[in-house]
N, C-alpha and C positions, 0 to 999 in steps of 0.2 A: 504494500500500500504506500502511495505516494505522500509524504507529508511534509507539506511545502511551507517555507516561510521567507518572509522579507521582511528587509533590514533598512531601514535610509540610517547611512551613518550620517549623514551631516547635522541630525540633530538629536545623538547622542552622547553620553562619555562614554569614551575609550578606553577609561581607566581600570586595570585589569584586577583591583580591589574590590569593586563594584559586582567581579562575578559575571558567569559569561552571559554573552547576550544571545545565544546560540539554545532555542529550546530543544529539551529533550526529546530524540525523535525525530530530529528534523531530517530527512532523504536530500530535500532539495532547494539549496540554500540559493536565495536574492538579494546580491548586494546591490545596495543602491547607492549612488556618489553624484553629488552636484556639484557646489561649490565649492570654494576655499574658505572649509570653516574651520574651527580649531581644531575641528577631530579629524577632518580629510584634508587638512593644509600640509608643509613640510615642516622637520623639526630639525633642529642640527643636533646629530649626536655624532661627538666624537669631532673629527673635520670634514662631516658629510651630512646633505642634508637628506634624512629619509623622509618617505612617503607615507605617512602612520596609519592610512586603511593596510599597507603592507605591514607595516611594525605589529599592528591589532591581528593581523592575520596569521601570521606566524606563531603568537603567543596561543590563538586560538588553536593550531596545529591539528591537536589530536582531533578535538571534534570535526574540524572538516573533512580531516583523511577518511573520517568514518561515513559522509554524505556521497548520494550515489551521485551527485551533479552539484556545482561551486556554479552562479553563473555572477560576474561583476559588468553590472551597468553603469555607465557614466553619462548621465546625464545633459554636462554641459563639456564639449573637447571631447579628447578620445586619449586614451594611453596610448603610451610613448610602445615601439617595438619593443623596445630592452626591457620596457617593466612588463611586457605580458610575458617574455623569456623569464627574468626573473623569477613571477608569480607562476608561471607552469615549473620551473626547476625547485619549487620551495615545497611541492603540494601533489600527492598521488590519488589522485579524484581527477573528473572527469571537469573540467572548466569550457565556460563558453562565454566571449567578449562581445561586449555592446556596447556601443559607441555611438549614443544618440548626436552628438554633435553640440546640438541649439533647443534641444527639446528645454530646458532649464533657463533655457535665456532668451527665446524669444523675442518676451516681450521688449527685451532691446534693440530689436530688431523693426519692428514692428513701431516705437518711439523713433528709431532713427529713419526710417522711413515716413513718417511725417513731417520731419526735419526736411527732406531732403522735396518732398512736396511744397515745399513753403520756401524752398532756394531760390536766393536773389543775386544776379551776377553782381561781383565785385572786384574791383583791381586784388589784384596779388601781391598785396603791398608791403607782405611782412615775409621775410624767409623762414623763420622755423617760429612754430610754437609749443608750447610744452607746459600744462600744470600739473603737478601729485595735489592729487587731495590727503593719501595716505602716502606716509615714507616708510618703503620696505627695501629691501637690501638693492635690488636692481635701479629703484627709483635715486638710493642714496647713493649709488655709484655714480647715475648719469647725473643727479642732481652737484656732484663734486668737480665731476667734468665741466658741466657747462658752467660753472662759477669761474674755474682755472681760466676756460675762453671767454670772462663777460658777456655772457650772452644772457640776457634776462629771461627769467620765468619764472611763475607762479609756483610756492613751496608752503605747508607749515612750518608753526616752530615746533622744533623736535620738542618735545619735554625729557628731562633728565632718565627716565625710566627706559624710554624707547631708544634715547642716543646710547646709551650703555649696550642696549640688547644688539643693535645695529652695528655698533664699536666692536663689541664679543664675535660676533660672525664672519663679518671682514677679518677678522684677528686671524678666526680658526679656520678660514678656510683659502687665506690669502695674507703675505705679506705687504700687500698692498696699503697703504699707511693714509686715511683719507681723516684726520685728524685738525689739519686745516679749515675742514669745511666750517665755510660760515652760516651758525644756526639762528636767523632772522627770517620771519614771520616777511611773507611776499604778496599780498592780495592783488591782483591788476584790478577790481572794481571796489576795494575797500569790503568791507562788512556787509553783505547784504542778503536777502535770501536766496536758497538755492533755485527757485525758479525765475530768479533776475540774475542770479549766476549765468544759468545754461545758457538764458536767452544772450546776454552778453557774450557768451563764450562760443557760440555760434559763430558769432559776428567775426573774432577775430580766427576761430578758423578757417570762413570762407577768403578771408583776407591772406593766409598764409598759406605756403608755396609746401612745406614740409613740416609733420606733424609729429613728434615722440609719441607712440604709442609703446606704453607700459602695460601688460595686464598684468591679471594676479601671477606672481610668480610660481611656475610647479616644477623648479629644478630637475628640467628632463624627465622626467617621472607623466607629465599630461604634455600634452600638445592642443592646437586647435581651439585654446579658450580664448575666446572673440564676446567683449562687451561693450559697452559705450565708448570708448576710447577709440577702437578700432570703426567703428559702427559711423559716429560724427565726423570721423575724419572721411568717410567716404561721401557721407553727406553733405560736405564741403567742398566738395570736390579738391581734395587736397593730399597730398602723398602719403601715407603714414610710411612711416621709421620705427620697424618694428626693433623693438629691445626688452629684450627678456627670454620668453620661452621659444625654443628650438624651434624652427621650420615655420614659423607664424606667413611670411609672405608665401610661400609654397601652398600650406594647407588652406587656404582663402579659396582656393579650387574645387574645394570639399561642399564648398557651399554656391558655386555658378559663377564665381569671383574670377577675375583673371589677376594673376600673378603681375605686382609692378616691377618694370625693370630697373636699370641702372646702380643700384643700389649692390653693393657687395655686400653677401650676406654668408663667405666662406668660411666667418672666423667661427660658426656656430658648430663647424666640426672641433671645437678644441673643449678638452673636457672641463678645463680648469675656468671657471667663471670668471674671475675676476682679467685673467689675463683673455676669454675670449672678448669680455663688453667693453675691453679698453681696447683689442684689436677691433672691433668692432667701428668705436669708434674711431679711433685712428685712422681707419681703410678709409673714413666716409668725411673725412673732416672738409676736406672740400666743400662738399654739398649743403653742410651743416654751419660753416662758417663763410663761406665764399657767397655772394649775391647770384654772380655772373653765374657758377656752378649748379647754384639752386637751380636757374631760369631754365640753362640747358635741362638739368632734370627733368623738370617741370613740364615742359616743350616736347620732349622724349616719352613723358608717361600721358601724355593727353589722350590718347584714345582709349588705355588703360584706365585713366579716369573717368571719363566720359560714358562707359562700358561698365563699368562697374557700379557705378552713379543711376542707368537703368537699369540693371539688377535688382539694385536695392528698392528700388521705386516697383519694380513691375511684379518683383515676386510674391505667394502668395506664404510670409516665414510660419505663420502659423498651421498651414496644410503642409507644408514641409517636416516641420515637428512633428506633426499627428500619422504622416505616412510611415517616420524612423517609429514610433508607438504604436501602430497598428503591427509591427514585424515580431514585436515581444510576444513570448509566452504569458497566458489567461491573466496570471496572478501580479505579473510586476507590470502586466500593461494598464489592469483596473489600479493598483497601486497611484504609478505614473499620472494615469488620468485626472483621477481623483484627484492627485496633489496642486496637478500644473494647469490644468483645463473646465477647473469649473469655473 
């Protein structure tokens, strides 16, 4: 007898005190993973940061060895090749990978798409733009870089607690020394609310030629997580500059997207982060500090823009979603539904 259960870890603890979360009996286990929450984010142990739905899996060990089928959904992206290698060499059960894409995030899709219905041409008057609203370890790398080049952008201020945690990481997994940075508070419209934020911040990425796109970071472990960052900048018709997670301009094809060019994107073969996001940027510094280089860019990915720009406008993301949720098995697709579609 088949006795089936699902799990969304994003919204619980993982704390293996707390006693498993695996019921008695279970044949056919449903992980379910979305976002980057404190239980499916990364951790650093050691000088590496793991993947804790994998760290929780492996403590889990015994009980699943015992399940006649493991199946891990993800939600929002997809995992990375190496972690499904990983997670099939950790575990002797029968595993199956799901890789909704956008089924979890849609409705950013669907927000940027009305953005992009409401586009008003504009000169191209600023060459790069770039805010964090949150400062995480990739954000504080490029945020150190572009201080180094005066290049202005919108930043918080760190608070004491978060610059420590950020100082620790960099420490241990890089001797990269970014101690320098200066932690001052950057608002480009001052204090205001977040829906006079976006509308503001609309303005200046239609105005700008190349856009930092940071998402949540999933140190090689996910690919393919595409939110508002990524989403606005197309609706701006504007280039993103992806920094962060592995293959981001490649996998944009996974969703109708075409791939922008010009942009060197080889450092993303190097294992070591710190040394790949400074080779990174380094290859591109051109583009990112030069006007003339931007323009050429710019001029170079126009049909790329333009193409992508009716994409986002024409697709339907929400029957796109529900097609990747109609391919699940009974139990995590009513699951799914339930969660994300009423």
């Amino acid at each position: 007898m088949i006795n089936e259960q699902v799990i969304f870890l994003d919204d619980l603890d993982l704390n293996p005190l707390n006693g498993s979360l695996i019921d008695p009996g279970t044949t056919v286990l449903n992980l379910l993973i979305q976002d980057g929450r404190p239980s499916t984010d990364c951790c650093l142990i050691g000088k590496k940061f793991e993947w804790k739905p994998l760290v929780w899996m492996i403590h889990e060990i015994e009980k699943i060895n015992q399940l006649d089928k493991l199946r891990i959904i993800v939600c929002e992206g997809l995992l990375s090749d190496d972690t499904k290698k990983n997670i099939q060499s950790n575990f002797h059960v029968e595993i199956e990978f799901f890789d909704l894409l956008i089924v979890g995030s849609y409705q950013f899709f669907l927000e940027a798409q009305g953005m992009a219905k409401n586009f008003r041409t504009q000169i191209k008057d600023l060459n790069l733009f770039y805010s964090a609203g949150t400062m995480r370890l990739p954000r504080y790398f490029l945020a150190h870089w572009l201080q180094e080049h005066d290049i202005d952008f919108g930043r918080p201020l760190v608070n004491k607690k978060e610059m420590e945690t950020l100082t620790h990481q960099m420490r241990r997994i890089s001797k990269k020394d970014l101690s320098n940075y200066n932690n001052v508070e950057r608002r480009f419209f001052g204090r205001c609310s977040t829906d006079t934020y976006w509308m503001k911040q609309v303005d200046m990425i239609q105005r700008s030629k190349i856009c930092m796109v940071t998402e949540y970071p999933f140190f090689d472990w996910r690919e393919a997580f595409y939110d508002e960052k990524f989403l606005h900048t197309v609706a701006g018709k504007s280039i993103p500059f992806f920094f962060g997670n592995k293959n981001d301009n490649d996998n944009i094809e996974l969703l109708g997207f075409h791939s922008y060019v010009g942009i060197d994107y080889s450092a993303e073969n190097i294992q070591d982060f710190a040394e790949r996001w400074q080779r990174l940027l380094d290859c591109n510094k051109n583009y990112l500090l030069d006007v003339a280089h931007a323009e050429t860019l710019y001029k170079k990915n126009r049909s790329v823009i333009d193409y992508n720009f009716d994409v986002l406008v024409r697709t339907d993301w929400k029957d796109m979603a529900l097609q990747k949720v109609n391919k699940l098995p009974q139990a995590p697709m009513d699951f799914i539904k339930d969660k994300f579609f009423k």
